[in-house]
C-alpha positions in Angstrom: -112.5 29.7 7.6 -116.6 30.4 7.6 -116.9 26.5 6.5 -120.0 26.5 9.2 -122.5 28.3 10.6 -122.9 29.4 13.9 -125.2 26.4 15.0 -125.2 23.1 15.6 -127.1 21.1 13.0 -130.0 20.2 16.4 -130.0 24.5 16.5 -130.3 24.7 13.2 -133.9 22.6 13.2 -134.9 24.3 15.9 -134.4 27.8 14.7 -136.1 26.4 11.3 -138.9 25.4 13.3 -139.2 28.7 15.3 -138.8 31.0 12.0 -142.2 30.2 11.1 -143.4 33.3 13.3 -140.2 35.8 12.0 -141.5 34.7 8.1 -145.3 35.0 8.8 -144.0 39.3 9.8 -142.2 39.4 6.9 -143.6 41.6 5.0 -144.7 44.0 8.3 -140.5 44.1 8.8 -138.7 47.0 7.3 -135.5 46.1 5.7 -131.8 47.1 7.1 -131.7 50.9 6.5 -128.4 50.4 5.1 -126.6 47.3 3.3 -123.1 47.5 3.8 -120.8 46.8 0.4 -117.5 46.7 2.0 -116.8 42.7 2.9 -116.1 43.1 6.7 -118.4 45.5 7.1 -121.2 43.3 5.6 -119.6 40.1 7.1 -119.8 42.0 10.9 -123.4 43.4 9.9 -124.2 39.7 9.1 -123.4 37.9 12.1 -119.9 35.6 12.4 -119.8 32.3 11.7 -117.9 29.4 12.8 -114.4 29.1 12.9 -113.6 25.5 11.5 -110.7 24.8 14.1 -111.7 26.6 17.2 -115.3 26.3 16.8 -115.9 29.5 18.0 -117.5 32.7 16.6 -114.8 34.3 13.8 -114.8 37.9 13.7 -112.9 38.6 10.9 -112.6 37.6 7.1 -109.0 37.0 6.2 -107.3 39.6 4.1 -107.8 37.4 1.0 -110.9 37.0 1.6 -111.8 40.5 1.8 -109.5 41.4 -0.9 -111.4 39.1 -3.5 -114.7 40.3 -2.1 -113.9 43.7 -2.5 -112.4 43.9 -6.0 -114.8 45.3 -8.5 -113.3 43.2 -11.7 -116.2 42.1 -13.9 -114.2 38.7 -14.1 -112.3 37.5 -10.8 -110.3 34.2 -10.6 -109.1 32.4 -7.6 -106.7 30.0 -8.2 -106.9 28.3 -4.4 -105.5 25.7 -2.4 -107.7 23.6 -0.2 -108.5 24.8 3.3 -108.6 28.5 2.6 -112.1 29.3 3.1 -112.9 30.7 -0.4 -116.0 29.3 -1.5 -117.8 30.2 1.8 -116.7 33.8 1.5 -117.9 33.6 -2.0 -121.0 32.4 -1.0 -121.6 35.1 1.0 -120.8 37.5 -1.6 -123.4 35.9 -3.2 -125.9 36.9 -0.8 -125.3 40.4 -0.6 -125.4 40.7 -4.3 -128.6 38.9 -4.0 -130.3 41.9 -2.2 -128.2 44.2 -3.7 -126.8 45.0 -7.3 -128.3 41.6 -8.2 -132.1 42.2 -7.2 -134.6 40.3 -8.9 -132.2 38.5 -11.6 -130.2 35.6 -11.0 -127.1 34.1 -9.6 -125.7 31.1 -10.7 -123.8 28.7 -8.7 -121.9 26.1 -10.9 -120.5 22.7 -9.0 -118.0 20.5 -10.4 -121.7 18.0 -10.2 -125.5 19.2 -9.2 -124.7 17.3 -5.6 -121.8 19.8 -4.8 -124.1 22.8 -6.6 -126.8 21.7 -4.0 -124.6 21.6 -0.9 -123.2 25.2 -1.5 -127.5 26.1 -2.0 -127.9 24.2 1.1 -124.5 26.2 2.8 -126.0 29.5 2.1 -129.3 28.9 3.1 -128.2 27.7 6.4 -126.3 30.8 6.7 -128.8 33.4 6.0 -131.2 31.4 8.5 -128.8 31.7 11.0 -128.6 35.2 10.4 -130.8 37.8 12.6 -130.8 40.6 10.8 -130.9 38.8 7.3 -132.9 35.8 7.7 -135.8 37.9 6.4 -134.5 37.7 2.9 -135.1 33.9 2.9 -138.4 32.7 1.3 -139.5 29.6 2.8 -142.6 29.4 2.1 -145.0 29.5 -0.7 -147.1 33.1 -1.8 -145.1 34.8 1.2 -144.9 38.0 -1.2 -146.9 37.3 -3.9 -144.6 34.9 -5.8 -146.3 31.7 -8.1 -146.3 27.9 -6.3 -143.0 27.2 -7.5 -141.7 30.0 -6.4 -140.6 28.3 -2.7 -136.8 27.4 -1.9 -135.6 24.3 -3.3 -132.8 22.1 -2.7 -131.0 23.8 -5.8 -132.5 27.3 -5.9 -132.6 29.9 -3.0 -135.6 32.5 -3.7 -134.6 36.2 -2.0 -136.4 38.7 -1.3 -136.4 41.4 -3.5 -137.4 45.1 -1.6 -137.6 46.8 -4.7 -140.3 44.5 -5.9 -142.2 42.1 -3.8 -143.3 39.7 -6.4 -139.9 39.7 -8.5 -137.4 37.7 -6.2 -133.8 37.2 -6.5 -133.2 33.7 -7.1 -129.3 32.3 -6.7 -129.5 29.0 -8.4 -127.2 25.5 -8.0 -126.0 24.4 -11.2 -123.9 21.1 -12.3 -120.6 21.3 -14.7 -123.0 20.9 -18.0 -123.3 23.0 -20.8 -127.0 22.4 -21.4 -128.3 23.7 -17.8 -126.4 26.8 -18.0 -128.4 28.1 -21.4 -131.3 27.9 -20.3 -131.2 31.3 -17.2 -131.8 34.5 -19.6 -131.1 37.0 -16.8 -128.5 36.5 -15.1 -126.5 39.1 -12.9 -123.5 37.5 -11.6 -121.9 33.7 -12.2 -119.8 31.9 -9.2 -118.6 29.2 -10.5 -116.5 26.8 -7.9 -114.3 23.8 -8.2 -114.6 23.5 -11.6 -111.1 22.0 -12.4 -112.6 19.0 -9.9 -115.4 18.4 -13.0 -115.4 14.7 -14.6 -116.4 16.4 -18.2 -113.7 16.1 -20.5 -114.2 19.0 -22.7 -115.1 22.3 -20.9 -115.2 24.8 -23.5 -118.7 24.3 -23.9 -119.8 25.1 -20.5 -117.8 28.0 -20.5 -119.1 29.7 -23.5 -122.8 29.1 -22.1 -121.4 31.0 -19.3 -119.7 34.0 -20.9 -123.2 34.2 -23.1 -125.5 34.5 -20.2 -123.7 37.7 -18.9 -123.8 39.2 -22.7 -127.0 40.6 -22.0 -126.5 41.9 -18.9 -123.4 43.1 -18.2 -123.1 41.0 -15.3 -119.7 39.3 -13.2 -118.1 36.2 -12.6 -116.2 34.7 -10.0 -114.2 31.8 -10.5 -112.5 29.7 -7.4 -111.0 26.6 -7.9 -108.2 23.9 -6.8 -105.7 23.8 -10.0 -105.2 20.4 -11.7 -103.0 20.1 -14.8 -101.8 22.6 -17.0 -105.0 22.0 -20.1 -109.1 22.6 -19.9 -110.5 26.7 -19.7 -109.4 27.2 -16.5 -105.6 27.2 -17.3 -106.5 28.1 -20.4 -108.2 31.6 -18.5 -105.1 31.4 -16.0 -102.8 31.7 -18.7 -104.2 34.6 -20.9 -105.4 36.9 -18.1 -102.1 36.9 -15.7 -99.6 36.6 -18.6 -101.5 37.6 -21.4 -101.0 41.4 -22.6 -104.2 41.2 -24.4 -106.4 44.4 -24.5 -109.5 44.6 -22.3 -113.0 43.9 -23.6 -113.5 47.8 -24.6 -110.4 47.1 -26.8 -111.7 44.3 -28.3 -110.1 41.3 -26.2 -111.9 38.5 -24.9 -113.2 37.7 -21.9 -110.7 35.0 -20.8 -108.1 37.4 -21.2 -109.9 40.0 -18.7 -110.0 38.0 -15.3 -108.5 39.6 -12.3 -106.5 36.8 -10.5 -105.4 35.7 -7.3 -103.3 32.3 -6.3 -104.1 31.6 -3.3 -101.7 28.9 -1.5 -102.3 27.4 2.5 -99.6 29.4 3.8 -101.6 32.4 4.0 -104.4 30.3 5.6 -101.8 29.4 8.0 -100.9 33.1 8.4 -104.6 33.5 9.2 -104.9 30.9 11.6 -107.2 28.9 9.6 -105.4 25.6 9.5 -102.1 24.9 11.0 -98.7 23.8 9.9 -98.8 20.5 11.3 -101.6 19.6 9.4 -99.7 20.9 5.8 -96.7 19.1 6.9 -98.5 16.0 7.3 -100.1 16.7 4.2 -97.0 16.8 2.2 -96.0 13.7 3.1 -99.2 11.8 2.6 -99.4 13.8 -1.3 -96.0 13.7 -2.0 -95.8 15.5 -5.6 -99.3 16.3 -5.9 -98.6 18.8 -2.8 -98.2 21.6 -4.5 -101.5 21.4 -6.6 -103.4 20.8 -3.6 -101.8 23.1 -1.3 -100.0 25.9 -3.2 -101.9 26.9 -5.9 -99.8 25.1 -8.7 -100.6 24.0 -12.0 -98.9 20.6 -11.7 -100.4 17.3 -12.0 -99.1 13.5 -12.1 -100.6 13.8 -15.9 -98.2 14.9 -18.9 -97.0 13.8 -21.6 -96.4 9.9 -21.9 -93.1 10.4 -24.4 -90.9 12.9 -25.6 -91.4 14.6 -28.2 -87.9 15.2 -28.9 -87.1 11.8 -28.6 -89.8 10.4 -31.3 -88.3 13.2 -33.9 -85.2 11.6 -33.0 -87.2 8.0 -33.6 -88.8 9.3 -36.6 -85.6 10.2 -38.6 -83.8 7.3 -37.6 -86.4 5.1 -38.8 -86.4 7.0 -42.0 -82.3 6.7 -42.3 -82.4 2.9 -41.7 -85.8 2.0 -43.6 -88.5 -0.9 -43.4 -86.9 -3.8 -45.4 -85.8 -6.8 -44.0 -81.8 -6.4 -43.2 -81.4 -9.7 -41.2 -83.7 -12.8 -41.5 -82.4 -13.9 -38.1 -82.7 -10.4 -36.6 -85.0 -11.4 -33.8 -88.8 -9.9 -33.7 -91.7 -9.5 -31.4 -95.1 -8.9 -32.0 -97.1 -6.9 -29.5 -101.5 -7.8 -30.0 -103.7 -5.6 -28.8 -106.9 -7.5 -29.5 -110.1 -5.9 -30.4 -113.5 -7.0 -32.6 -116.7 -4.9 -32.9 -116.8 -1.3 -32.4 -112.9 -1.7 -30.6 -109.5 -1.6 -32.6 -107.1 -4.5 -33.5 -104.0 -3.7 -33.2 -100.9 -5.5 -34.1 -97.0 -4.2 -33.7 -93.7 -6.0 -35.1 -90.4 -4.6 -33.1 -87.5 -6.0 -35.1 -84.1 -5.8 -33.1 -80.6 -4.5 -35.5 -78.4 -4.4 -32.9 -75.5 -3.7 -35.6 -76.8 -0.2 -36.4 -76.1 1.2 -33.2 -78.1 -0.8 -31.0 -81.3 0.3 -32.6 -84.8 -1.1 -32.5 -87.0 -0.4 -35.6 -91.0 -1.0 -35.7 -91.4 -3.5 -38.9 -95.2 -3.1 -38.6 -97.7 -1.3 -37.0 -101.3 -1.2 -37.6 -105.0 -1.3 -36.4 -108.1 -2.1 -37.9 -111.6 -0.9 -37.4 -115.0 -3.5 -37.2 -112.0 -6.4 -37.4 -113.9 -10.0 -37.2 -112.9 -12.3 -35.0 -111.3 -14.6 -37.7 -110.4 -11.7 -39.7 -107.6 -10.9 -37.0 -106.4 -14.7 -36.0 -105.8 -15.3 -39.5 -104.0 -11.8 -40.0 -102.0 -12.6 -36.7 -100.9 -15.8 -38.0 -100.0 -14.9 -41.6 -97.9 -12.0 -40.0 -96.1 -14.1 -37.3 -95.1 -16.7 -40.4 -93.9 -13.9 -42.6 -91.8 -12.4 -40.3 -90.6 -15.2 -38.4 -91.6 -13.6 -34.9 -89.9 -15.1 -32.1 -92.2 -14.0 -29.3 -96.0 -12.9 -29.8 -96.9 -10.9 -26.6 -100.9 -10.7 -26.2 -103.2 -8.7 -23.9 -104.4 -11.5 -21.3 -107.6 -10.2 -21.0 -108.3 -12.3 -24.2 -107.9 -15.7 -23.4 -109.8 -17.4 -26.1 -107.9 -15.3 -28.6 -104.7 -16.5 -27.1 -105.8 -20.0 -27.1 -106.7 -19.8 -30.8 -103.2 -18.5 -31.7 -101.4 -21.0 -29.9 -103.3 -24.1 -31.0 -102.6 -22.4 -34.9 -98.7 -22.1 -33.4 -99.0 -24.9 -32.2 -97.5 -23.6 -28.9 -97.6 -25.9 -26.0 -99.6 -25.6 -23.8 -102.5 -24.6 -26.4 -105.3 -25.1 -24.2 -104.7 -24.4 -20.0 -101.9 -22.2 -20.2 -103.3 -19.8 -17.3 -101.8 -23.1 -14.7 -98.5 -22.9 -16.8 -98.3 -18.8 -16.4 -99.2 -19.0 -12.3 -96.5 -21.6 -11.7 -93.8 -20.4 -13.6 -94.8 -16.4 -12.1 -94.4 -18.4 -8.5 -91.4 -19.4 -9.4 -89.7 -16.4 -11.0 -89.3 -17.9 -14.3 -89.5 -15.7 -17.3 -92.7 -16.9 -19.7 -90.8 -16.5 -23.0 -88.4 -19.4 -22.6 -91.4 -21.4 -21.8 -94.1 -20.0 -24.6 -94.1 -18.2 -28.1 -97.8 -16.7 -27.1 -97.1 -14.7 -23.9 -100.4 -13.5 -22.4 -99.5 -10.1 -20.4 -101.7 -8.7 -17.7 -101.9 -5.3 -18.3 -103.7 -4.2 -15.1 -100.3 -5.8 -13.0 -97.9 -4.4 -16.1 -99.6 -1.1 -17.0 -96.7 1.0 -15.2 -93.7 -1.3 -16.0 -94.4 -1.8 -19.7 -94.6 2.2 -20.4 -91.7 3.3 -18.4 -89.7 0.5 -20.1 -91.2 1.6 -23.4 -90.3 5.3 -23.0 -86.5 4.5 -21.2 -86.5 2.7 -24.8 -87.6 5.6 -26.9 -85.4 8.2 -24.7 -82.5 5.9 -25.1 -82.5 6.4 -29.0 -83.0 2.8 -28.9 -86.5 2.5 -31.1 -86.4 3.5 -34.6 -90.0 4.3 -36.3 -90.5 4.9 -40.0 -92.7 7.8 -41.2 -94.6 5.3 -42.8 -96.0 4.3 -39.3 -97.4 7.7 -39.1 -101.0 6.1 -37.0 -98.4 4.7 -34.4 -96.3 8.1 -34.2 -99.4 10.5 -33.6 -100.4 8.0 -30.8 -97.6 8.2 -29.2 -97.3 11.9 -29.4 -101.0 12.2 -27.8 -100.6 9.5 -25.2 -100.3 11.0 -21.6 -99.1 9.6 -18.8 -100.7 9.7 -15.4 -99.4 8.4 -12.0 -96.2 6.7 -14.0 -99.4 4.1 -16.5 -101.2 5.1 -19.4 -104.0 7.8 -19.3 -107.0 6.2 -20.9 -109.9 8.8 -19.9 -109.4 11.0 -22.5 -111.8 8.7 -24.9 -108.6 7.7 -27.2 -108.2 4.1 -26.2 -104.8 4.2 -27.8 -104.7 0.7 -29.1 -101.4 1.0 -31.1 -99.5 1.8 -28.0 -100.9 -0.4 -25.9 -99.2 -3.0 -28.6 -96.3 -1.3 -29.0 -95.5 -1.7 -25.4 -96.5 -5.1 -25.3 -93.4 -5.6 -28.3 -90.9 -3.6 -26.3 -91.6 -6.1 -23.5 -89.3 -8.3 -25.7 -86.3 -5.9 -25.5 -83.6 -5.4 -22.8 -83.9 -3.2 -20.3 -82.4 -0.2 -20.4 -79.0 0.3 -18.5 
């Protein structure tokens, strides 16, 4: 619901254009005797906006909305779904505690980015303008009460008036998801931040700590409404402590992400509401498939997690330790896995070693990575290893050709020089590259999904065995997460070791 104003985007340039008269009054107009606090009653005295499916004038916030609106919490958080109409209400709220509780101080507005922080600036103002009784509060134009130059509405910053002093407005300011832009407001009233969890930063505990500090002085609110995404980052992190948290209030010495007041707030009861309809969600589901339930009921799911059981690489880890590193078989056959990397990237190099007669296990021989690794530096180590260790098949990253060509001319594996022509025609014909090659280039953008889901059916098998000793390897397994079945690589850990680790399994039956 309220998604749009009352006018069409043409009435909307009109009324812009007539306001000049209303704003040039301003200051002979008296302001509304009385402000309602109570949501509906504010929302009625406001004027109704649009109702997103019928397109007609809504006269009534949902009971949600006015719910949320009216709770008094210092901290409020909305765990929503999509359609519900929260941020527009919120908005709103913003408004009346613009010429309200909030008068001359600031409101912050934080976006997942400064675009979205300037469309809900934009939203608002397009609101208020479209408002009779309110669209005084706007200041449009510069030295309309008094204010300095600057002091005129901007894309990211809506200036309100302020009846309790002419030449102090309220300002409700657009903000992006970064830490930096948020220090620098000093008097700050009330903090809406929206669709935060949809933010590309990584690390968010920064920008919420500039938050929380900005309201220290002034014992002001915040309002948090946002989609879910997985369970991690400060908005679960607030989720968690404040709904199952029995942590004392902030009089009692708790902190403040233990204090929120919080709703979840799934599509059914916008459907309840009228504000979308069931048809739509059903279609929905069916287009999202498992991600329904974080876009339409409040969940915190996600297709990220975990890449491999924790469980099961204990269970790795002590049978690696029972069965140890030294050679048991010289004709055990081995694979090497290459991740290749020179400069500022890792090298990384894995040896799987198949012992069958200990219970069908799979132990890791060798696993390291090297930092700042030369060129030569790694073909030379690559080689020496492959000798040692008698590798059968030497599985390479193909998005290093010249590597691969180096290795195979030191192999002396046939073809040494155009083996991209010998890889297309035997992938036409379904023929599997290891009985053609030693040096198997892989393409992990076609392989990403199959070579970790193979990799992790090994390790939940109890098939792979991994010594302590390969400790680097083990704690990048345990961090590695998994996201839409491949490898989540965002998270600034390139994860080099498993990306060769994989590229070994490849060797090894499939499971089942």
């Amino acid at each position: 619901m309220i998604l749009y104003p009352l006018s069409t985007p043409s009435e909307i340039t009109t009324r812009f254009r007539n306001i000049g008269a209303l704003i040039k009054n301003r200051s002979q107009q008296s302001a509304p005797k009385t402000i309602p606090l109570e949501a509906q009653a504010f929302y009625k005295d406001f004027g109704f906006l649009t109702h997103p499916a019928t397109r007609r004038p809504a006269p009534n916030l949902t009971p949600y909305q006015r719910e949320i609106w009216n709770d008094q919490s210092k901290y409020r958080l909305v765990i929503k779904s999509q359609k519900v109409g929260i941020t527009t209400s919120a908005l709103l709220e913003d408004f009346q505690r613009s010429i309200t509780v909030a008068k001359g101080k600031d409101i912050l507005v934080i976006a997942q980015s400064q675009r979205h922080a300037n469309e809900h600036i934009r939203t608002l103002k397009y609101m208020v303008v479209n408002s009779e009784k309110y669209a005084r509060y706007l200041i449009t134009s510069i030295g309309e009460f008094g204010q300095f130059k600057e002091e005129k509405s901007k894309v990211h910053v809506a200036y309100i008036v302020n009846d309790d002093a002419v030449n102090q407005p309220t300002r409700v300011i657009g903000l992006g998801a970064a830490e930096g832009g948020v220090w620098s407001w000093k008097n700050v009233a009330h903090i809406h931040i929206s669709d935060i969890a949809a933010a590309s930063i990584k690390d968010d505990s920064g920008l919420f700590a500039a938050a929380f500090s900005r309201l220290a002085n002034t014992s002001g609110t915040m309002l948090i409404e946002s989609p879910p995404r997985g369970p991690r980052g400060q908005l679960y992190d607030i989720y968690t402590k404040s709904k199952f948290s029995s942590q004392a209030g902030e009089e009692e010495g708790g902190t403040p992400e233990g204090q929120f007041k919080v709703w979840e707030i799934p599509a059914r009861e916008a459907v309840a509401s009228g504000l979308i309809s069931q048809q739509f969600l059903d279609a929905e589901k069916s287009r999202l498939g498992s991600l329904y339930r974080q876009y339409y009921e409040a969940a915190f799911i996600s297709a990220i997690y975990a890449a491999f059981d924790v469980f099961a690489l204990e269970q790795a880890e002590a049978d690696g330790l029972k069965i140890g590193v030294t050679p048991l078989n010289q004709y055990a056959p081995r694979s090497m896995g290459i991740d290749p990397g020179f400069g500022s990237s890792e090298f990384a190099l894995t040896i799987i070693e198949s012992v069958p007669h200990l219970g069908n296990k799979n132990r890791v021989l060798y696993a390291q990575s090297f930092e700042r690794a030369t060129y030569e530096q790694m073909k030379s180590a690559a080689y020496q290893l492959i000798k040692r260790h008698d590798i059968d098949t030497v599985y390479v990253d193909a998005a290093n050709p010249e590597f691969i060509r180096s290795l195979k001319i030191m192999l002396e594996d046939e073809p040494t020089t155009k083996y991209e022509d010998v890889v297309r025609a035997a992938n036409s014909k379904g023929h599997r590259l290891e009985d053609i090659m030693k040096v198997v280039p892989v393409n992990f953008r076609q392989e990403d999904k199959a070579l970790l889901q193979h990799a992790k059916a090994l390790i939940e098998a109890g098939e792979i065995a991994i010594h302590p000793d390969f400790n680097d390897l083990l704690n990048d397994l345990r961090i590695a997460q998994e996201i839409n079945g491949g490898l989540d690589k965002r998270q600034g850990n390139r994860l080099d070791l498993v990306d060769s680790f994989r590229l070994a399994c490849k060797f090894l039956r499939p499971i089942g």
